[in-house]
N, C-alpha and C positions, 0 to 999 in steps of 0.2 A: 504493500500500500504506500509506503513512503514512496518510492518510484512514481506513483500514480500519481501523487500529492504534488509532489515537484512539479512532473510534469504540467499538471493543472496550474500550478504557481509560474511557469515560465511563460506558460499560453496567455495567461491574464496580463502578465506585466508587457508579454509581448503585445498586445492588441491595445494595450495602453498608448504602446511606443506606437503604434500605425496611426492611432487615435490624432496623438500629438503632431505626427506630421501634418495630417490632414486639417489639422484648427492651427495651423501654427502661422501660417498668413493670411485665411481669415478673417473677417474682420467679426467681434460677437455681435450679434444681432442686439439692438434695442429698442426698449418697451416702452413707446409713447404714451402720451394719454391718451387718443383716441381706439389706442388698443387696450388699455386700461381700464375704460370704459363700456367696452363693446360688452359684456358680461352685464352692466347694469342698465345698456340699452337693448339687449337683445335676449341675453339669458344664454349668448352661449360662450363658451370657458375653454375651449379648444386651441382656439387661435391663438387668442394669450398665451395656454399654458405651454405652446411649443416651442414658443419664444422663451419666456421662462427658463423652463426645464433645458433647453438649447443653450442657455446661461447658463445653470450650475453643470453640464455636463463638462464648458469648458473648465471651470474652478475643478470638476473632480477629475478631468483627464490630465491637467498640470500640475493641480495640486501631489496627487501621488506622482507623478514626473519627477518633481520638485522632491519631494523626501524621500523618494525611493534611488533617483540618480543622483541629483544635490549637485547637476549640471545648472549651468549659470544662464544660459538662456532660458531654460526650464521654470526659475528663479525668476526671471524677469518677466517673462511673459505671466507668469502668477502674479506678480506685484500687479503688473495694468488688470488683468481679470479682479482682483480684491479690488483696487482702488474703483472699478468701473461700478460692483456690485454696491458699490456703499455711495455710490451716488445713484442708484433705484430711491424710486419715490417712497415705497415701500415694499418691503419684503413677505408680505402675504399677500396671500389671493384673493381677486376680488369678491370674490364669491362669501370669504370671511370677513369684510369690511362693510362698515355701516359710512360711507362719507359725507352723508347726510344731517346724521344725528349726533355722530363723536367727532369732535373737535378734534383731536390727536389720535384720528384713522390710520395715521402715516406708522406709530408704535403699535398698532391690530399684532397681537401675538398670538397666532394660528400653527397648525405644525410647520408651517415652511417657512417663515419668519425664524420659528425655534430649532431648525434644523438648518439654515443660513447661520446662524449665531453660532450652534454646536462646531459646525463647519468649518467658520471662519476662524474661531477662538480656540479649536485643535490646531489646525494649518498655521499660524502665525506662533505657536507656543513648539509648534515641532522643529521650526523654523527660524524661531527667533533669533541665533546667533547669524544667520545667513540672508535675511531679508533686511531690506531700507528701513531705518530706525522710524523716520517718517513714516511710508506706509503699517509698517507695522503699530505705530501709533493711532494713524487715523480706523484702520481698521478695530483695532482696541477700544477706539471710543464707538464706533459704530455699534459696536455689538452691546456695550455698555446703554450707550444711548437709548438705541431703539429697541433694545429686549429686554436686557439684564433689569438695570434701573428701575422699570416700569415693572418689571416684573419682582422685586425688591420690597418696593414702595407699595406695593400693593396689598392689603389684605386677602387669605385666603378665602374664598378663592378666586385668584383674577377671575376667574371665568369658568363656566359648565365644563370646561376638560377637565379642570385640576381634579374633581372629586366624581370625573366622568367614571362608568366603570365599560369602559372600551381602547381603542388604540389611541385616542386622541391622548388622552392621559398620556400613558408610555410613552409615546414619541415627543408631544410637546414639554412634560415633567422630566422626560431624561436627558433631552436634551440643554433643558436649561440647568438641570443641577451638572451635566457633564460639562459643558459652559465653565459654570460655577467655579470647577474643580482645574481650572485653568486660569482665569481670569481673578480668583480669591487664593491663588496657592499660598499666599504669602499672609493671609490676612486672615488664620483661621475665627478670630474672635466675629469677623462679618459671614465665611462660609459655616461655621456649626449650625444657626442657623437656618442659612440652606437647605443642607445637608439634610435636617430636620424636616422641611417643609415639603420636600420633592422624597423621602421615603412613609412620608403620609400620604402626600397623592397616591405614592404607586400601588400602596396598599388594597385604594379605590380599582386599580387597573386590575388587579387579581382579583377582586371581587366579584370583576364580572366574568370568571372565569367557572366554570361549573366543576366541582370537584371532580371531575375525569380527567378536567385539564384540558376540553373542548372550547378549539379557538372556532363559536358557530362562523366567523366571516369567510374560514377556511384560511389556508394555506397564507396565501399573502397576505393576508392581516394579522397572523402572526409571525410570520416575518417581518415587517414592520414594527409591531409594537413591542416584541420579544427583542429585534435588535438594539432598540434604543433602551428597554430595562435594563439587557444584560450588558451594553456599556457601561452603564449608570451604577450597576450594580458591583462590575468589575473595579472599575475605578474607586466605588465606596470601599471592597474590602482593600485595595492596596495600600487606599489611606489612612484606614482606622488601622493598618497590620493586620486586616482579619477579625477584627473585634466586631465590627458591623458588616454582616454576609448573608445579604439577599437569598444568596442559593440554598442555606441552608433551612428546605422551605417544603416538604412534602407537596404541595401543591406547585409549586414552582415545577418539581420534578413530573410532576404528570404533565404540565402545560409541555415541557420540554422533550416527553417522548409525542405526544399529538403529531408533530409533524409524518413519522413514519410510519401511520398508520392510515393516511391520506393518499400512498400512492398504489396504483397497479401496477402488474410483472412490467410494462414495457413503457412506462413514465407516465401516462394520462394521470392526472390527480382527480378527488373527491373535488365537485365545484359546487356544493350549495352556496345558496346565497348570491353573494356578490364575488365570489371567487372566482379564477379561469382555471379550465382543464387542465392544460400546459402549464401551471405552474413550476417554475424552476426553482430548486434551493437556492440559499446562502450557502456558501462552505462554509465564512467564516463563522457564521452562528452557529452552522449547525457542528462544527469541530468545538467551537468551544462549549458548546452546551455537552457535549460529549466528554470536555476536559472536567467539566463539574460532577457528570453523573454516567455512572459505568450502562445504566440503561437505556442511553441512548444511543442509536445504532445509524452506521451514516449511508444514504440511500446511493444509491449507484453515481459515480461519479457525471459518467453525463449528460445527469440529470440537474447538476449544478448550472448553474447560471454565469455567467459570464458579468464582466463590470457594468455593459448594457444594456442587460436582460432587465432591467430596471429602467424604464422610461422616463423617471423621476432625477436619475443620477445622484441619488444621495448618498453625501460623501461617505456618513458611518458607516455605512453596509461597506462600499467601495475598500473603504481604509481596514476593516475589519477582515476581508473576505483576505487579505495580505497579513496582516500582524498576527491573525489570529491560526490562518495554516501553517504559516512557521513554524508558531508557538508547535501545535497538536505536530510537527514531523518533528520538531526537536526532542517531545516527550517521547514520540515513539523510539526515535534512535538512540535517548537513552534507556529504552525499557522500565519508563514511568507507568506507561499504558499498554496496554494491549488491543489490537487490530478488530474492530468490531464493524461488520458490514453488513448493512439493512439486509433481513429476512425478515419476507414478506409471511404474514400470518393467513391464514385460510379466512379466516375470521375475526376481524376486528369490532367490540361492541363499544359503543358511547354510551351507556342506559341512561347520564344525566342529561345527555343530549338529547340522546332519544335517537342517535343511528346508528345503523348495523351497516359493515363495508365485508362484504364477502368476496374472494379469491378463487377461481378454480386453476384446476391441474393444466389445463388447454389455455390459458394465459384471458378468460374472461373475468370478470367482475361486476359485481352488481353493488348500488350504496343507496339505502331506504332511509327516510326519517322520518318520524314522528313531529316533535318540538310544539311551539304555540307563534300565530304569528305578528309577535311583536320582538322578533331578535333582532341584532344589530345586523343592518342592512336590508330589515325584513324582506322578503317576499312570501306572497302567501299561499303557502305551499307543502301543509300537511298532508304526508303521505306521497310523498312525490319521490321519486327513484331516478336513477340513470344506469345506461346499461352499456360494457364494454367489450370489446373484444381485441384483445395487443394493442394497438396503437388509432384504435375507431371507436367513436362514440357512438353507438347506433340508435338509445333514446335517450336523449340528450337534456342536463340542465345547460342555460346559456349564458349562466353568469352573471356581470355587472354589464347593464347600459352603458350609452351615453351619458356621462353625469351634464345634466341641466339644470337650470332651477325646478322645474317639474320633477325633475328625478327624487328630487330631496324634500316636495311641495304638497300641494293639494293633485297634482296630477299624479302620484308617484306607481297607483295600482292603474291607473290607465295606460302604462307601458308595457309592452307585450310579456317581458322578461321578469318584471317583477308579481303580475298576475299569474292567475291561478290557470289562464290561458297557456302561459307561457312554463307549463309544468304537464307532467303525465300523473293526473290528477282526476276525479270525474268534476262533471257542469251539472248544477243542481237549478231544472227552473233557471235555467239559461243564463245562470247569475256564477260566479267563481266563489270562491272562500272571502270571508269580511278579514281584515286586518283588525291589531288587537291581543292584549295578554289571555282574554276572555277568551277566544276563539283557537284551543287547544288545543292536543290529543289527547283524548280520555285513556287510552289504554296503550302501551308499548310493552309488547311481549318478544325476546329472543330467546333462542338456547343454542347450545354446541351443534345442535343438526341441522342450520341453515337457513331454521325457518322464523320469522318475523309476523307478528300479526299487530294491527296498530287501527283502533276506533278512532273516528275523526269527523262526526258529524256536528261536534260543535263548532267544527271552522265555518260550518255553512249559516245561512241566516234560519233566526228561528222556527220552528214550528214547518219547515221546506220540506227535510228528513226527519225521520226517528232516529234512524242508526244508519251506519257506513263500518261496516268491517272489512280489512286491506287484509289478507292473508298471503304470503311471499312466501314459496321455497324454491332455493339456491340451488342445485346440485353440484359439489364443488369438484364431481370430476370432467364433466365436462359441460361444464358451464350455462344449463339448460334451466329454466325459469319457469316453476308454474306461478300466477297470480289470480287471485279470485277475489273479487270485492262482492259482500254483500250489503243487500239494504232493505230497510223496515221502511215501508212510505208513510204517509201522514196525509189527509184530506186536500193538504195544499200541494201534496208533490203534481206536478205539472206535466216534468221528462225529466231523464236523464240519461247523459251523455258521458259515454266514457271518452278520454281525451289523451292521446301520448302526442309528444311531439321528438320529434331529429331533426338532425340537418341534411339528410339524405333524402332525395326524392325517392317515394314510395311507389313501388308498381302495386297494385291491388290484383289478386285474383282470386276470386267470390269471397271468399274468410281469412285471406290469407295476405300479410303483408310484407311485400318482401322488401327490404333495405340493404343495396347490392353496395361495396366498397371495395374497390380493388377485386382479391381473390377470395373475398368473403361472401355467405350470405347471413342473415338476419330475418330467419322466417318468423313472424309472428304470428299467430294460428288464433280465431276466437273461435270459442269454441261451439259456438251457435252459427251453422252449414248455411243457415240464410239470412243472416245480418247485412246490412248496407253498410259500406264504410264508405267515408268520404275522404278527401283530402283538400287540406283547404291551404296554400302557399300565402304565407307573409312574411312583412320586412321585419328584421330588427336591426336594429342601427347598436352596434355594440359598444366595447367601453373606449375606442377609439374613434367613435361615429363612425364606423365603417359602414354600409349599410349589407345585410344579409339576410338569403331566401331561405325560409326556415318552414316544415311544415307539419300542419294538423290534423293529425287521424284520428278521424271523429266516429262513433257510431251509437246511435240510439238504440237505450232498450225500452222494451215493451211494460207498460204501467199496472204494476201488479203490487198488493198488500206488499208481497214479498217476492224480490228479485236477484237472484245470482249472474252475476258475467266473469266468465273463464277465459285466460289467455294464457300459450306457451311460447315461450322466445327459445330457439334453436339457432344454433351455428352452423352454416352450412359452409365445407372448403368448396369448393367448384374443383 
């Protein structure tokens, strides 16, 4: 593994170096106000942010240039990128700023204002003997300025993140106490309490972590908010000596194995919510969460991400994904640790979650949940599944939208992705599941033989259904799928529509739907010989606005006190 580790570590530093070439005459793009604006006159946050994020890519492709070679062009072209970024109007996005109603909009401390600050006040502290005393000054005061200070001076809690119990916490709290611990090194009597204030917040971030240690956002959002803890948390214990140590946290440790039980044999990841399928690790997280607890195991190499596999370009992950593989090849070479490499379990259960991700021998998978829908990032979507085979998604969740203001608004269930439309779910009375703590699953049952059975009629509106029971069995040798939903009607039921959705155009023939992919099939069988199935194509504009054809296998049953619908999903090789 050391071999592989290397290797991976010279790839990263090398695509750094190509990076550099490529931005190094260049000029960075900058953010007007009429681009600044576009977000509060139109509602959409794209264009900005690629401008943006096309800024810190430059700070984090020089930045590490700069401390990794500690070449003097490298050095200087970092000076202009710092110096340019601190004359930004502001360092959050618009989307976080009220410029209407707060007077001192321009200090709005949102995660990217807090991870600019974390950013800058690493890079000039790693730096400091080698950078313009000047820049390195003005950059000092910047962060001072427009983060630290404000956020200092403030009673807790600035704002809904500090005692948020999601990633805002994590990222914006670790990053300013990691700040902190840069910017106050000399001054413990003002960092203690700090120090103090940002291991209260984080408190709230585990909070909302369900004792399994289920990140519901999925994968990328605990890599986000996990990376910024476990800075925050590294750096706490170097400075107490150990006396104050986050990790030592049973809950911590469950949050820290979650990741490896999110992915299939051939990389697709678990995407509820607002997660993507493709999700790529961190190395360096996921090595050093590794270096903390022997139970976490590190998934196929690559499946790791690259410095740009993060569209964001944020420096910690970046700087991390280097410091921290080192660190884990140094221990192994001196036989601190030992070589632990993700195996995949047949059967992974979340009970407080309320999902089951099952594995078979022939490299498919299937992942159910239960939940209620008001999680972070909700969609409403009890009882909704996806289904895999190697490297295909064949019924499919589709992630996170477009972020708009609608996304985050009063429109947010009238987008196709976060409805109940946009899930393999039934349609009750031609209506989807309400949003809501209220609107549950009553029942989630697993066990060791595959099979999942999960109540969910109170996602629907009242008195529509009696009952809705989801019954799932896995077969984990060859990856074959029975599912049977029952239901109890009630005087108001109307129809009801069973609903799966992919991104594969379906052939229908009489009962049968086939989902062809390369050298694969995807037969799906109902099990009533004269059912009508329809298919109905729509767009979804995904989380880069992209815009894509996604579509809807619909079929009605028949209105009875009491109704059962069967279906089997089979693998076909061609």
């Amino acid at each position: 593994m050391v071999t592989e580790l290397e290797q991976f570590l010279e790839a990263y530093i090398d695509k750094l170096e190509l990076s550099g070439e490529e931005l190094r005459e260049k000029e960075m793009p900058w953010i007007s106000e009429e681009l600044y604006s576009l977000y509060e006159r139109t509602g959409n946050r794209l264009e900005f942010e690629a401008v943006y994020f096309e800024r810190r890519k430059y700070l984090a492709v020089f930045g590490m240039l700069a401390v990794i070679k500690r070449r003097v062009k490298d050095i200087r072209k970092l000076e202009e990128i710092m110096l340019d970024i601190c004359l930004e109007e502001c360092w959050a996005l618009p989307p976080h700023v009220d410029r209407i109603n707060n007077p001192v909009w321009r200090k709005t401390i949102d995660l990217f204002a807090a991870e600019t600050a974390q950013a800058l006040s690493e890079i000039i502290y790693l730096l400091k003997d080698e950078i313009n005393i000047a820049v390195y000054e003005s950059v000092r005061d910047n962060v001072l300025t427009r983060v630290l200070t404000p956020f200092y001076r403030s009673t807790a809690p600035y704002s809904s993140w500090e005692h948020a119990t999601h990633n805002w916490c994590a990222v914006c709290s670790g990053s300013l106490g990691s700040a902190s611990f840069y910017m106050l090194k000399n001054k413990p009597e003002e960092l203690e309490p700090v120090i103090a204030r940002i291991t209260d917040s984080l408190a709230y971030y585990l909070k909302g972590f369900p004792e399994d240690g289920t990140c519901m956002e999925g994968i990328g959002y605990f890599t986000y908010g996990m990376t910024y803890f476990t800075t925050f948390a590294g750096q706490l214990a170097e400075y107490s000596k150990g006396r104050l140590n986050l990790f030592k946290n049973d809950k911590v440790r469950r949050i820290a194995e979650f990741q490896q039980k999110c992915y299939f044999e051939e990389g697709l990841s678990v995407n509820f919510s607002d997660s993507d399928s493709h999700t790529k690790y961190k190395m360096g997280l996921t090595l050093q969460l590794a270096l903390q607890y022997e139970t976490v195991n590190l998934p196929p190499i690559l499946l790791a991400g690259d410095y740009d596999t993060d569209p964001c370009f944020r420096w910690a992950a970046i700087y991390r994904d280097y410091i921290w593989t080192k660190e884990y090849i140094e221990a192994l070479k001196a036989g601190a640790i030992i070589e632990r490499n993700l195996h995949l379990n047949a059967q992974d259960t979340l009970k407080d979650a309320q999902w089951n991700v099952m594995r078979s021998k022939n490299k498919a998978g299937l992942a159910i949940k239960g939940g209620h829908n008001d999680e972070p990032h909700n969609h409403n979507d009890i009882g909704s599944f996806l289904y895999v085979y190697k490297k295909d998604m064949f019924l499919a969740e589709l992630g996170a939208g477009e972020y708009t203001k609608d996304y985050f608004g009063n429109g947010r269930y009238d987008i196709l992705c976060n409805s109940s439309l946009g899930h393999s779910i039934p349609i009750i009375n031609g209506k989807g599941q309400l949003s809501g703590r209220e609107h549950a699953c009553t029942y989630f049952y697993t066990d060791k033989a595959f099979e999942t059975v999960i109540n969910l009629e109170k996602a629907y509106e009242e008195n529509n259904i009696k009952s809705i029971k989801r019954s799932v069995t896995f077969n984990p040798e060859d990856g074959s799928v029975w599912l049977r939903d029952d239901f109890q009607c009630t005087e108001s039921t109307t129809s009801i529509r069973e609903n799966l959705i992919t991104g594969i155009k379906p052939e229908i023939e009489k009962n049968n739907i086939l989902l062809k992919k390369g050298s694969s099939n995807c037969r799906i069988t109902v099990e009533d010989k004269d059912v009508r199935i329809e298919v109905k194509a729509v767009l979804h504009s995904d989380h880069e606005g992209v815009q894509q054809e996604v579509y809807l296998v619909q079929w009605e049953l028949p209105l009875l006190k009491e109704i059962s619908s069967v279906i089997t999903i089979n693998i076909e090789e061609k």
